[in-house]
N, C-alpha and C positions, 0 to 999 in steps of 0.2 A: 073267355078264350075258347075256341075252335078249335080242335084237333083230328086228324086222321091217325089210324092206327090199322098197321099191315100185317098179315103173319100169312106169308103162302110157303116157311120153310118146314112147318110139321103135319103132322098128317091129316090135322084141319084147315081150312083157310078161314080167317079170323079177318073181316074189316069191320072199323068200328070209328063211326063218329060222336067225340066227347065235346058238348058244350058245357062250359062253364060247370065242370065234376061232373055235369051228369051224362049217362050214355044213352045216345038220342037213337042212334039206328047200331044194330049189330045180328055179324050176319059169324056166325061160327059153326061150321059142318064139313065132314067127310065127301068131299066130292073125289075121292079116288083117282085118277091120273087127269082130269079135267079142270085144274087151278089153273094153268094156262087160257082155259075158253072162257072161265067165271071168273075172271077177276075182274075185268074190266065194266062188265053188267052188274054187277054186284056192287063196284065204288058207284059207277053209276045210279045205281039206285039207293046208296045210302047218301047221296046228296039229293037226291030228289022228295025220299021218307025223310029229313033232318030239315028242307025247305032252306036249304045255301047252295053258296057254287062253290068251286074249287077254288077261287082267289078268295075267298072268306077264312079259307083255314091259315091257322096262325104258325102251325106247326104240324108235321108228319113224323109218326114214329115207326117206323119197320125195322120186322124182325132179321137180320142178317145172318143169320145162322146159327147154331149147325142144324145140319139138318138133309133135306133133299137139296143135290145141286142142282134140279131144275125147277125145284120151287122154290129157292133163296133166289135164283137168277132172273125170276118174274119179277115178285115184290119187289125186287130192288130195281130194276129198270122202270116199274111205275113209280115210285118213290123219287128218282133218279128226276126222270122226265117232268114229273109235277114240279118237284122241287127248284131245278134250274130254270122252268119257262114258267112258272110263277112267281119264282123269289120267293118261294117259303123255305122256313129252314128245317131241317131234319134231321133224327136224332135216331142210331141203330140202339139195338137191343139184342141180347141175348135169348134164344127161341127157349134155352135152357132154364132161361129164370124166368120166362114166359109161364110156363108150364110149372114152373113150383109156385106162382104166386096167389093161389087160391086156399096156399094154405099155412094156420100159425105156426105151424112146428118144421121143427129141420126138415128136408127133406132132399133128396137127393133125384132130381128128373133124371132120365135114360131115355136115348135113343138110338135103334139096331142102328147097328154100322155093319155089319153081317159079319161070319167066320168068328164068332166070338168076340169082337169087339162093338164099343157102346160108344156116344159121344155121352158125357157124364158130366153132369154139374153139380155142387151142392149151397142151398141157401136157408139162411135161418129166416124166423117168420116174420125180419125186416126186409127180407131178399138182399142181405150182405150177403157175399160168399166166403163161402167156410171150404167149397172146394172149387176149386177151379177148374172152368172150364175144360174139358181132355177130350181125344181122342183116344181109348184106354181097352186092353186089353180086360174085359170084366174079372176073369177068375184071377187075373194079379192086381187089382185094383184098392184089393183092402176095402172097399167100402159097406160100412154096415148099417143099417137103418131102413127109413120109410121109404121105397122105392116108389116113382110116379114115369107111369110108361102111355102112350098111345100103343107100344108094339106088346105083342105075348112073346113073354119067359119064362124058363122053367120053375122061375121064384115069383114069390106074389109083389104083383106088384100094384098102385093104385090110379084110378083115370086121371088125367092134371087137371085139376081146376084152374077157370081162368077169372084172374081177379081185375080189368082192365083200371078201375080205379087206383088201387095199389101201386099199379106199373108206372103210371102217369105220373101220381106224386115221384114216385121214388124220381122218375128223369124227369118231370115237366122242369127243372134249373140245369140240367145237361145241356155242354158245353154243342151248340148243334157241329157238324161237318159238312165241309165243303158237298157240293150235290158230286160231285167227279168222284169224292172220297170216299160215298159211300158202296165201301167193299164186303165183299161174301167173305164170312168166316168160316170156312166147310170145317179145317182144324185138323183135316189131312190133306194130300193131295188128290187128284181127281183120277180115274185108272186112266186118262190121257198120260194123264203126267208121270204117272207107276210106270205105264208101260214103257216109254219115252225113255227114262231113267233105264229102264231093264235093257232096255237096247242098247243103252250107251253105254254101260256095263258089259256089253258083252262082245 
């Protein structure tokens, strides 16, 4: 089996082609506000290092959130576009369990949401969840243990490992979604939407 794998919603952009378990091309690096210009050179070149085209892949897995709204907005329109004008089927993922699956032990991923709040997940070292995804207020969150950040906080916290093997089994039997279905889960609203809301309130 063939697979693409996408993640342009955290603060690395991760594409990765899995043939048959193994990982044939992977490209995972901080390109800072430039995932929009590298994604599409970068799928590019990980079907040209893996020697397939894009109707060979059997399946797409992209990360839909949470995360940056305009790097969940990328991935998923190339996932989207692939998906529908190839007839591959495609399967979202959580950025959050993204990020905790390089590791055995509980662990809880964080990402700023700024003003004191984090998008927070928590997964044991099957990446079941033990907490559920939030958008959450940190200092009322209750949450105690192994923290795993891309972002700096005034607590320690540790780099995410990424385990793409791991992520795979766990969804390669996931139920895929319609290509139209595949939606952003930012897990709050967007300050369009805030602001929108504050008007109509007033």
């Amino acid at each position: 089996m063939k697979y693409l794998f996408i993640n342009s919603a955290t603060a690395n952009l991760v594409v990765a082609i899995i043939i048959d378990g193994k990982i044939t091309y992977l490209y995972n690096k901080n390109d800072g506000n430039e995932t929009s210009y590298k994604i599409m050179p970068v799928i590019d070149e990980a079907f040209k290092k893996s020697n397939i085209k894009p109707k060979d892949i059997d399946k797409i897995f992209v990360v839909n959130g949470p995360g940056s709204f305009t790097g969940i907005r990328v991935g998923l329109t190339v996932a989207k576009v692939m998906a529908y004008s190839l007839n591959i089927p495609a399967v979202p993922i959580s950025s959050l369990e993204v990020m905790a699956s390089g590791y055995d032990e509980k662990v809880f991923p964080l990402i700023d949401a700024r003003r004191g709040y984090v998008y927070a997940g928590g997964y044991d070292r099957n990446l079941d969840v033990i907490y559920k995804d939030n958008y959450v207020l940190f200092s009322e969150s209750g949450l105690k243990g192994i923290f795993v950040s891309f972002d700096k906080f005034a607590f320690e916290t540790f780099e995410p490992k990424l385990d793409l093997i791991k992520i795979i089994k766990k969804h390669e039997n996931d139920t895929p979604v319609n290509p139209h279905m595949l939606n952003p889960n930012y897990l709050k609203l967007t300050e369009a939407e805030e602001k929108r809301l504050q008007d109509e309130g007033n």
